[in-house]
N, C-alpha and C positions, 0 to 999 in steps of 0.2 A: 137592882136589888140582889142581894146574894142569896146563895140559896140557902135553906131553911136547914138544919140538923135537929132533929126532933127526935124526943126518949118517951118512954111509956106515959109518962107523967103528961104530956102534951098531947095526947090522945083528945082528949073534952076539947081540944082547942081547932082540931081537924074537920074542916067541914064535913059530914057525911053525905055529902055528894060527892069529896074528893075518892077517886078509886084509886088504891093501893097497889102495886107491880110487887108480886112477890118472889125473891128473888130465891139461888135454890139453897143456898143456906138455910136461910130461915125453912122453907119447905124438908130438908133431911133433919133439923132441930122441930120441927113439927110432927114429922109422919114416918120418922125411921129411928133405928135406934139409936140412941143421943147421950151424951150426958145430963143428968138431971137439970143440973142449972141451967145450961142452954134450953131445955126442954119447957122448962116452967118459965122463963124469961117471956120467950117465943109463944109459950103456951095462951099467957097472960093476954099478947098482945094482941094475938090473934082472938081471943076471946071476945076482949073490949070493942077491936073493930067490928067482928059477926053482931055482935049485940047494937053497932050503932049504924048496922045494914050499910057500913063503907063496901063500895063496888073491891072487889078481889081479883086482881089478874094476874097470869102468867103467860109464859110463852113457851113453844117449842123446843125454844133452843135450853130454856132451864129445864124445862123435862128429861132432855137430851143429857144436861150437866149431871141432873139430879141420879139419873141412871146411872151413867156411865160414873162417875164417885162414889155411889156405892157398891158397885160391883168392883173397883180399883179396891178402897176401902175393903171389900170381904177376901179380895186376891192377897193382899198385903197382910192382913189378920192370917190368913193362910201360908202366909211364905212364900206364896206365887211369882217368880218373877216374872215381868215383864213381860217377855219374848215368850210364855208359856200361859198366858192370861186365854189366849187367844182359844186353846187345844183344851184347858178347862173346862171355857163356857161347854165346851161339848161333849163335856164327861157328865155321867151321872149327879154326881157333887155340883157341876157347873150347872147345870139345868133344873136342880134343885133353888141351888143359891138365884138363877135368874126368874124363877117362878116367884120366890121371897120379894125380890126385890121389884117385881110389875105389879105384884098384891101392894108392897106401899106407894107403887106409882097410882095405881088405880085408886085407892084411898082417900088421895088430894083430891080428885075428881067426883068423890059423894057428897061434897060439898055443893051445894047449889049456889053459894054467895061465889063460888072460885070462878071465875071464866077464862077461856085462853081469848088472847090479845088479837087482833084480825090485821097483824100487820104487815104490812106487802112491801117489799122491796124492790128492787130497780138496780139495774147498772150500777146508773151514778150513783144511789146511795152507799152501793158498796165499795164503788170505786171510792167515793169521797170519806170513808171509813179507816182509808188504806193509808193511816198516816201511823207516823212511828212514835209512840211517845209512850205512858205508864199502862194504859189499859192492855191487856189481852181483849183479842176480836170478841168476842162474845159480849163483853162487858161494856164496849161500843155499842154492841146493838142492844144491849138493855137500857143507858142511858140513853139511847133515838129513840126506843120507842117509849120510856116515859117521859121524855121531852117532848114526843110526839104527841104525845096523847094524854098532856098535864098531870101524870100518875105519880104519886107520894112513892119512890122505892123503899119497901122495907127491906130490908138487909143488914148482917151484922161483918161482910166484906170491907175490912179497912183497903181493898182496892178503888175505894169509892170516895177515899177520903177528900179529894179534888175534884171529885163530881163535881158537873155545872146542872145537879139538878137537886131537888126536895128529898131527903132522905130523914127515915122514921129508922132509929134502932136501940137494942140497947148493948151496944159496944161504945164503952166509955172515950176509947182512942177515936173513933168516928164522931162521936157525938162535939168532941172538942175540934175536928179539924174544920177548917179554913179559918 
């Protein structure tokens, strides 16, 4: 069976037993500051799920994303290059900007439907990860651990678009692929 490409409209159709992987797009269109329409898109869905008490998870490694892109994001609005991000975080301004941005980390987590994902890796899994094709590492191990653990990704990442898993979004280019 192929996997499923699902938009807001298909929410009623979701078990609410099935638990949701949230991925950190959606999480910076939720909890940081966004453009409107991604905001209310995202806002929406997350609504409908909280209201139908669908399980919420995320992981580490999107925390980790979620952080480090907006702190890239507030270097690049600043003119920061690169090679100078680093000497920032440790200035005044940088340690302003990195208090900003653990206050919207910490925000995801007042949530009590959100939970982090409890999943454990191995060698082989990572060795077996190490193959070369469209995902970036990370995005491997978002699809293993909702493959792992039968989880709807929500996500609006057309890097997803050849996922071999259940994706909820509403990115029109994703919703049409495979």
């Amino acid at each position: 069976m192929a996997p499923a490409r699902l938009g807001i409209n298909d929410i009623p159709n979701i078990s609410p037993d099935r638990g949701i992987f949230c991925d950190t797009n959606f999480l910076i269109f939720q909890f940081a500051d966004t453009s409107p329409e991604h905001k209310n898109l995202y806002s929406s869905i997350f609504l409908k799920l909280m209201v139908r008490m669908n399980p919420l998870f995320t992981d580490i490694i999107v925390v980790s994303e979620f952080i480090n892109r907006l702190f890239v994001k507030e270097a690049v609005k600043r003119k920061i290059l690169p090679e100078q991000r680093k000497a920032f975080r440790d200035t005044k301004e940088g340690q302003q900007t990195m208090e900003k941005i653990y206050s919207q980390t910490k925000s995801i987590f007042e949530y009590p439907h959100i939970k982090l994902t409890n999943q454990g890796w191995n060698k082989k899994d990572i060795v077996n990860l190490l193959t070369v094709d469209r995902c970036d590492f990370n995005d491997k191990l978002i699809i293993e651990i909702c493959r792992n653990n039968n989880l709807l990704l929500l996500t609006h990442d057309s890097d997803f678009a050849s996922a071999p898993i259940d994706i909820l979004t509403a990115n029109k280019q994703l919703l049409k692929a495979l």
